[in-house]
Each structure stands twice: as C-alpha cells, then as structure tokens.
N, C-alpha and C positions, 0 to 999 in steps of 0.2 A: 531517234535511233531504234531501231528493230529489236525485238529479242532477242534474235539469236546474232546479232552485232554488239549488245548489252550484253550476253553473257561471254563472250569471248573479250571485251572490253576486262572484264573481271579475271577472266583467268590470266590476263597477260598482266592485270595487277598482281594475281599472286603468283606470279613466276615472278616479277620483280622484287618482292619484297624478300621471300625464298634466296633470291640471290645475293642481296643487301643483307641479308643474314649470314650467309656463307662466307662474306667478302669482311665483315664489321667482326665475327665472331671472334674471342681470344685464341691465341693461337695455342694450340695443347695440344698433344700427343697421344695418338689414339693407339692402346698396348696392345700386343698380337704375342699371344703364346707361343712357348718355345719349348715347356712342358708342361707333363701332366703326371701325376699319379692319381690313378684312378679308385677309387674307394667304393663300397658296395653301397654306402649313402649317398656319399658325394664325391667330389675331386678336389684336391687341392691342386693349381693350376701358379708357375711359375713364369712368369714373362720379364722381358727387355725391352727399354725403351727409352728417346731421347726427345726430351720436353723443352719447347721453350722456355727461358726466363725472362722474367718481369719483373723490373727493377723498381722499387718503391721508393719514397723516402728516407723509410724506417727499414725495411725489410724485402727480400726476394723473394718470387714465388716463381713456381714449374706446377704445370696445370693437368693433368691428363685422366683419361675418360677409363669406367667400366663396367660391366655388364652389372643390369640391375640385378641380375641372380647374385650376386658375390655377397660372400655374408661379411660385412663389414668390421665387422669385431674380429675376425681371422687377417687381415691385411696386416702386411709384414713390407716397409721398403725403403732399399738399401742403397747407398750411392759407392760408387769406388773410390780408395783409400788418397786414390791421384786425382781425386775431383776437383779440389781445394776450396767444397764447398761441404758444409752438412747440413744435416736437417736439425730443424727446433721444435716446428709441430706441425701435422695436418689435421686438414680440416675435411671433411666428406659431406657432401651436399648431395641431394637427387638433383637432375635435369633434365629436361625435353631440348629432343636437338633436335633441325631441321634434316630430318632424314627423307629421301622419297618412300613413297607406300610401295611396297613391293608386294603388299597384299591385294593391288588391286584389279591386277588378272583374274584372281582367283576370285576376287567377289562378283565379278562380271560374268565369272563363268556359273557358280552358284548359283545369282539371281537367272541366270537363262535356264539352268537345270532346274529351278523352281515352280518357273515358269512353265516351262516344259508340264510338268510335273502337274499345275493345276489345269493342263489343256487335259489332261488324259481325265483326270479328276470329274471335267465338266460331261468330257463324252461318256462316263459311266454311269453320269444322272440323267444324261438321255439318255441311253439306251435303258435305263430303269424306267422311265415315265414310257419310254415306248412301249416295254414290257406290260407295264398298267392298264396302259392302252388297249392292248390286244387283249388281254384277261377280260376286261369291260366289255368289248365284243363279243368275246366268249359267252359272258354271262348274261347279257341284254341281248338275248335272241329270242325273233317276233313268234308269237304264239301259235299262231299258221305258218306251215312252210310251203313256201312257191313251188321248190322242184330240190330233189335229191339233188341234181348237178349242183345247184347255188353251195347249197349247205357244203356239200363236200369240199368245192372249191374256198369256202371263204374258210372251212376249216385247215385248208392247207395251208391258207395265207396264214389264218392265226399260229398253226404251227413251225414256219417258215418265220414269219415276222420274232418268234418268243427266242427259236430256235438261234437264226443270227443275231440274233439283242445278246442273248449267253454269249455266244460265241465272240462276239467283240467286247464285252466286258472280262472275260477271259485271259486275250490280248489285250487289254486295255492295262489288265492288275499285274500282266507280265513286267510290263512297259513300265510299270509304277517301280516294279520289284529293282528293277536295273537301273532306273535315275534314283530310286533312292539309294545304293550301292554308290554310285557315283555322287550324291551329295554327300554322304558320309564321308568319302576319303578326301574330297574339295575340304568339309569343316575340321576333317583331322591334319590337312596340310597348312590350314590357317592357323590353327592351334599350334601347330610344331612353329610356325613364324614366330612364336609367343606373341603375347597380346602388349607387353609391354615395351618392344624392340625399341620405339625411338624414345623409350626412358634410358639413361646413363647414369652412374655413380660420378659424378665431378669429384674428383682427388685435387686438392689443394695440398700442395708441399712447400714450405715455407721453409727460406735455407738462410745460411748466412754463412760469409767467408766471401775471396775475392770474385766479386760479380763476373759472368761470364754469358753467352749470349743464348748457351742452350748445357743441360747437362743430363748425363745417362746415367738410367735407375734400373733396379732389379726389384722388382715386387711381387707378391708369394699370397695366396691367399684361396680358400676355401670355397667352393660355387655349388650350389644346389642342380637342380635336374639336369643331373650327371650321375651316372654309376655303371658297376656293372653290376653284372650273374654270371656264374658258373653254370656249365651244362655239360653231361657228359653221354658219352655211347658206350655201350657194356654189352659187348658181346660173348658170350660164351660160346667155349669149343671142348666142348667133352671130348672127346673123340682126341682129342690133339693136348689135353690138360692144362689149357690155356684160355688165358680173358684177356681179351682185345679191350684197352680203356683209353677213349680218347677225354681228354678233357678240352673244351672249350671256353671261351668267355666273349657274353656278347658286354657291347658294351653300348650305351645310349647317350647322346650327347643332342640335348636340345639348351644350352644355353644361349643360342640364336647367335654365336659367331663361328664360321667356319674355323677350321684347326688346320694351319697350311706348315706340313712337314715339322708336325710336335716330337718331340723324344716323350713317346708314351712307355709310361707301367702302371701296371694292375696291383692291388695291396690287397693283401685276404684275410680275413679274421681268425680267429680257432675253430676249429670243426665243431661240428654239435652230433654227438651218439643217434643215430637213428636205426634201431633193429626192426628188421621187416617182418618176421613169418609171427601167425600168433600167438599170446602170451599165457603162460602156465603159471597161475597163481598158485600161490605159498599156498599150501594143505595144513593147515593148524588144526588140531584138536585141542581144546580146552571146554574147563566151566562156564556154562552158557551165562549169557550174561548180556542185556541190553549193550548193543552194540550202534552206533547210528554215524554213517560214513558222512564222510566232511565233504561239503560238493562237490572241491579238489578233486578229492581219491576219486569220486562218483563218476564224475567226467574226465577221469583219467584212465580208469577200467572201461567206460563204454570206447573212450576214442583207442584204444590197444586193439580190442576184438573186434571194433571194425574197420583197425590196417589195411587187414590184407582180403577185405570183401570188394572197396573199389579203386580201379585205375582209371586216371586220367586219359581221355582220347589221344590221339597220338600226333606229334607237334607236327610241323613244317618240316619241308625234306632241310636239310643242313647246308649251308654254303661251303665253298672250299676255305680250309683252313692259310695260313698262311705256312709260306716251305721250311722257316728257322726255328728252332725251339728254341722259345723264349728264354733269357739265361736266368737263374734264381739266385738271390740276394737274400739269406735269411735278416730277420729283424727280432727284435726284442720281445713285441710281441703277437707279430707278424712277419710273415713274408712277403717279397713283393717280387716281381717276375719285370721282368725289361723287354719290351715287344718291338723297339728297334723307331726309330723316325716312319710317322705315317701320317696325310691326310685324313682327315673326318670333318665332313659338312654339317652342319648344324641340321639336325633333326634324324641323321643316320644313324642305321643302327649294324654297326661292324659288329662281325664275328671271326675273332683269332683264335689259332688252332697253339692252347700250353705245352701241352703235353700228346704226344701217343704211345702208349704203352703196350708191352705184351708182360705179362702176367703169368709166372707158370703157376699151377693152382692145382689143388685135387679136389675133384668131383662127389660130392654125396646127396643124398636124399633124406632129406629130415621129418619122421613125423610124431605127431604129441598125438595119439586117437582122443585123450581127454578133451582136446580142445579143438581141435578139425580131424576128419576123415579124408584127408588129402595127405601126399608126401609131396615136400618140396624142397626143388632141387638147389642146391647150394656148392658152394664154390670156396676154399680157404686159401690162403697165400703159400706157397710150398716152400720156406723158408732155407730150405738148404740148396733151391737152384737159384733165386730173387737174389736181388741187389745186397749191398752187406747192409745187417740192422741200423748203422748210423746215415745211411741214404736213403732209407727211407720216405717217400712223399706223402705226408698230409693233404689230405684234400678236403676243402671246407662246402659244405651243405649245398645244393643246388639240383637240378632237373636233371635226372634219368633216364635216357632209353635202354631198357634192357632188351636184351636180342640172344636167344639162344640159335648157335648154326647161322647166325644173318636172319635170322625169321624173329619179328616182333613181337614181343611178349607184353608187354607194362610201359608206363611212366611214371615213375615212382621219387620223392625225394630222397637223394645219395649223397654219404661222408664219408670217406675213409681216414681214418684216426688214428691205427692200431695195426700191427700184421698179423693180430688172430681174429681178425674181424672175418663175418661172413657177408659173400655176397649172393643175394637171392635172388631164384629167377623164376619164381612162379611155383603151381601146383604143375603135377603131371599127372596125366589121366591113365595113362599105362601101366601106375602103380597103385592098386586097389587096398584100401585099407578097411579092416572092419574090427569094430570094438564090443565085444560080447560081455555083458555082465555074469558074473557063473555064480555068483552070491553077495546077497545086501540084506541083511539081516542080525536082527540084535536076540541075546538070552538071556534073559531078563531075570530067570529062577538062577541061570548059572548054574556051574559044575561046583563054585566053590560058595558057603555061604557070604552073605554080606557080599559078595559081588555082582557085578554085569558085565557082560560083552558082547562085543561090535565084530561083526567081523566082513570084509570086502576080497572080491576075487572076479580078474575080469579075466578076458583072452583076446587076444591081439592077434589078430590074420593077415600077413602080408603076400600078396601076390603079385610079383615080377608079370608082366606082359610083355617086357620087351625083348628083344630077340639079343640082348647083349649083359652081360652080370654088371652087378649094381652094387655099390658101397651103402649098406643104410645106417642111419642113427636113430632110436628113440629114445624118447626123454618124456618123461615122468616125473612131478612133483614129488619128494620122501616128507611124508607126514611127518608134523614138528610137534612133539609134545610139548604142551606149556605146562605141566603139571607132575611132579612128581610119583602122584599117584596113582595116574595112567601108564599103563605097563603095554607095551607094544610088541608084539611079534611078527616078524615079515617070512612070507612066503613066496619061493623061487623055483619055477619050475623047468628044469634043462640049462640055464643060461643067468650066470648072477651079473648085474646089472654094476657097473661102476656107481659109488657116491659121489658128487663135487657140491656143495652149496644147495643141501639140500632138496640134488635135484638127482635125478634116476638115472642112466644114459646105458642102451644097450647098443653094441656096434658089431653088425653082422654082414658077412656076405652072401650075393643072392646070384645064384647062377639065373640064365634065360628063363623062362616060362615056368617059373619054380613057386611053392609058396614058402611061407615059413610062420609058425606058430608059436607065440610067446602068452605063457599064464603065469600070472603073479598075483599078489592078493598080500592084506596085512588083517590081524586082529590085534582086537585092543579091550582090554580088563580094567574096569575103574571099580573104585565106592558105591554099594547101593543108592545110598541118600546122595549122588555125585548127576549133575544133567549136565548131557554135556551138549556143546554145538560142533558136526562135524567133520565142520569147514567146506557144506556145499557136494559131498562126496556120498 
C-alpha cells in the first residue's frame, strides 16, 4: 500500500468511527437560548429545551449539553407544573463531544501566512549578505588602478548592487508589515472560536413521577466572556444651550454559540462620581507639625492633577445605533433596559443605540488660576426646561466622546448621577487667564507685641477673545483655620465672592473682546512662639 493510499485508508477510519459516535451517542438536548440579560461582567442567559428520557431501574434521567463558559454554581432548572414529572438531583460533569474543527480553515490559512512570512524573511538575509558583499569589494580594491573607466564603473555596480539590496529589503519589511496584520486577526479569530468549543457541561437531571419519553425544562444560569460597556457622544451646542447625549452599549459575546432571535436586556450598576477639570485642595493653616501623607492620599492628589493633562486618542467611527429606544425597567438595585429580540454570533461585538437625548443646559467657563491657567468650558442641566426631577436618567460610568459644535475635543471617562452635575468640555484657548501674585510676605516684629503676621494678595486677569459674551465662574479654596488663635482677615477688591464649602466662587459676565480684573488677598495674626504650616500658599 502506497502512502498516500495509507493515509487516506486512515482518514476514512476516522470518519467512521466519528460517525459510530454520532450514531451510539446518548440522546440529549442541545439548549439554545431564548434570553439574556446582559451584565457588565457577565450574562445570566435563560433557555428552553426538550430532553430525552432514560428510563432506569431505579430512576429517570433527561441529559442535555452547555457551554463550558457557564459557571455551574449559577444553574437554576425548572420543569412545568403539567409535566407530571420532577426533579430529585443533578448531576454536572465536563465532556468532549465529537464536534468538527471548524478552526481548521483558519489554521491552513495561518500556516500559509507563515509561510509567506518566512519567504520574505529569507529574501532579507539575501539581500543582506549581498550588501556584504558589495562593501567587501568596496574595501578589497587592488593597490594599482588599470583605468578610471574600470573603477568608476565597478563603483556604479557597487552602488547599484547596495542601492537595490535597500530597496528590496524595504519591500520586503513592508511585505512583513501586512502578513503580519493578517496573522494577527487569523490568531484573533481563532481565539474568538474559543479554545475550548468541543468541551460541554453534560447536565444530568434526574426526575421521577410518571415516565414519559422526552420532557421540557427551563434553565437559567450565569456565563462568563459575555458583558457589556456603555459608551456615549457629548456634543455641545453653546450657541443653541443644548448637549446632544447619545448613550450607547456595545455588547461582546464570545461564549462560542451563536444567539438566534434572543429577547436581550442590558443591566447597569450605580454610577460612580467622576469630576473632570482640576482639583482645589483644602487651604488649611495650622500649627506646623510633622505631617506624612498615607500612599492612598499621595496617589490620589497626583492621579486628580493629572485628569485633565491626558486624553485618550480617539476611538472608531461609531455604527448605526438601532431605531427603538430601549424601554426601562427600574430594579432594586439596578436598572435594566429591554432592546427587543436580536441575533448575535458568537464572537460579535454589537452596538445599540439606549438613549438619544437633547439636554437643555447653560453654558459657562470655569477657572481656578491656583491650579491651572486655563478656563474650561462646562455645561449644567437647566432644570426648569428638562424632564421632571423624578425622570431623571442615571447613567452609569463608561467611554466619552466629547464634541463641542461636532468638532472633537477628548475621550474622557463619563457618569451622570445627579442634575447639578457638570459636563466638561475641555480648556479654551480664546479665554487667557493670568495669576499675579501682588504679596507673600510675613511680620515677624508685627504691629502688635507678642504677635506675627502673614499676609497673601494676588490678581486674576481675564480676557475674553472671543467675538461673543461669556458666563464665567471662579473658584477659589477659603482658608480653614484649625486654630483658635489664628485670627483671619479677608480682603475683596470690587466684587465679594460667594462662600459654599469652603470654597470662593465669583460669577461674572464678559462682554466680546473685554478683560476683567479681580484682587483678593487674606491676612492672618497668630502667637509669637506659634510656627505655622501654610497649607502650600
């Protein structure tokens, strides 16, 4: 027998035996979902299904199969009240079923892009050893020259020969660039097969009552690489006192069975506070005093001031959203949105369109000069045209494009929690802010015996560039005395500043091309024998 009559002798062994398995195999019922709720970790996935029975001795069983992802301690299944059969206990086993490889396009396509791959490989060491080559000649030339013409010409060659050797190793690492781009998404679509496809969860249900030949379950249970994200678009429209907020939800579903016409919903946790522009630490004065910050606070002050220094590049253009807005179901401790019967293939990643919203909103520009030299524009919910306060939407943590006019600003993480939340859309360079110190200086003899004093005075220069009037706000830390015996005086020049929580806030308006000038400053009186720390000010 020939080799290649020997090997096909073999294959038509395992196509037999393959079939002897198919044919011998218990008979079980293979469960296909019917829903889902989708969770931000995982899915809890509810399916219908009609099992064989197998009648025993002692006892009946109904057999049927599920995905290895399913986390087993979650399975939940139920028979109907007309069955006239119940369950006593199951039993859950792993199994390997004779499944075909449906991975094996893809590996055959791989090993040739490999391949590929070490042809280009090989021609890159030739043309390097060629390149050697010609250098060698360059450098082992005879110590007599015959004739000008020689030299010149072989110099051509040598520079000809180095010349095309670059030039095809150039193409060559192009070549490389692009099969390897192409092996990537071959190992990323092998991966989305999962590795463990022809493992199963074998479901053992073990019933008793009057034996019947086959009976129908309902079973409920939890699956891994499944979830979604939120993602939304935030347009700002100054001009029009509106923000465009679409909310999104992609959703990922790689537990390696397709979902043919599921009744899907998405479930969303509580929101998490997320403020964007930079932070204005508490101004304390007190008795100095070894102080030594807890790593927590340490790396909770540097991750604050450096928010709003970097933005993420900017994601994929967005797919079309779907035409229904989802209907919303509150929960206990969540909500969960209804997105209607859909298709999803295993390893797809849909994106539905929750919500789109128009937002009426008023416009302002925020700056703290203590803490950046920038104003940024912000945007508040205008509560007396929006929806009433008990319709209110929650929206839980996720991916941001913020867009002022349709023009791309950031990618920033976004919550909406609250209707006096601010949404921020960046610095603007059109509003120039400058922070002049006008006094920093201590008196140490003092005006009164047995005393000292501090005293601070800056000026605040705003200048409007733009060709239309501007709402601003600043905010300012108010010094916290921790001490009775420091005695505080504030000074306000033109314009007194509201108090809230210890913090400063002046709210002005700025015609076109206008500036505007704000000076404030505090002093502060303690105890001689008193050292104080001055909170970094």
């Amino acid at each position: 027998m020939t080799a290649s009559a020997f090997s096909r002798f073999k294959f038509d062994i395992l196509v037999f035996i393959i079939l002897l398995m198919l044919i011998f195999w218990p008979a079980a019922g293979f469960a296909k979902p019917v829903a889902a709720v989708i969770y931000p970790n995982d899915a809890k996935i509810t399916e219908h299904l009609t099992a064989d029975i197998e009648t025993h001795a002692s006892h009946h069983t109904a057999t049927f199969f599920l995905p290895i992802h399913v986390q087993k301690e979650t399975l939940s299944i139920n028979t109907p009240a007309s069955a006239g059969m119940r369950i006593t206990s199951v039993h859950i086993e792993e199994k390997m079923l004779p499944v075909a490889d449906q991975a094996q396009p893809l590996k055959t396509q791989l090993k040739a892009l490999k391949q590929k791959k070490s042809e280009f490989e090989t021609r890159i060491k030739a043309d390097k050893a060629y390149i050697d080559f010609w250098q060698n000649q360059a450098k082992n030339q005879p110590d007599t020259i015959e004739s000008i013409d020689a030299v010149e010409k072989l110099g051509n060659a040598i520079k000809k020969g180095i010349t095309d050797a670059h030039d095809e190793i150039y193409l060559h690492n192009r070549s490389i660039e692009d099969l390897e781009e192409q092996i990537r998404e071959i190992e990323k679509q092998l991966n989305d097969l999962t590795g463990a496809a022809q493992k199963r969860w074998q479901i053992n249900v073990y019933l008793t009552g009057s034996p019947q030949p086959a009976i129908d379950l309902t079973c409920s249970y939890h699956i891994r690489n499944c979830s979604w994200r939120p993602t939304y678009t935030i347009n700002a429209r100054p001009a029009d006192s509106e923000i465009e907020l679409n909310w999104y939800a992609e959703i990922t579903q790689n537990t390696g069975i397709d979902w043919n016409n599921i009744e899907l919903k998405i479930a969303t946790a509580r929101p998490v506070i997320q403020p964007e522009p930079p932070f204005l630490r508490d101004w304390i004065i007190q008795p100095q005093r070894p102080v030594e910050l807890s790593n927590a606070k340490r790396s909770r002050f540097m991750a604050e001031d450096a928010l709003m220094s970097k933005a993420p590049a900017m994601s994929a253009e967005m797919q079309a959203g779907a035409a229904m807005e989802p209907e919303q179901e509150a929960g206990f401790s969540f909500d969960t949105y209804r997105l209607g019967t859909h298709t999803i293939k295993a390893g797809d990643l849909p994106r539905f369109t929750i919500r789109e919203m128009t937002l009426n909103a008023d416009f302002k520009y925020l700056i703290r000069p203590q803490a950046a030299p920038q104003a940024f524009l912000f945007a508040q919910m205008n509560d007396a045209d929006n929806e009433k306060p008990e319709d209110f939407l929650k929206l839980p943590q996720g991916e941001a494009t913020f867009l002022v006019d349709s023009a791309f600003i950031a990618i920033r993480q976004f919550s909406m929690h609250d209707r006096e939340q601010k949404f921020f859309f960046g610095s603007d360079p059109e509003l120039d802010v400058t922070l002049t110190t006008l006094e920093k200086k201590s008196d140490e003899t003092g005006f009164l015996m047995g005393k000292k004093r501090y005293q601070w005075g800056w000026k605040v220069a705003v200048h409007n560039l733009k060709s239309h009037k501007i709402n601003v706000l600043m905010e300012d830390a108010y010094p916290q005395i921790r001490d009775e015996r420091i005695k505080l005086k504030e000074t306000f020049d033109k314009m007194t500043p509201e108090k809230e929580d210890n913090l400063l806030k002046w709210s002005f308006l700025m015609p076109p091309n206008t500036e505007k000038e704000i000076e404030y400053g505090f002093s502060i009186t303690y105890p001689d024998d008193m050292t104080l720390s001055f909170g970094g000010r």
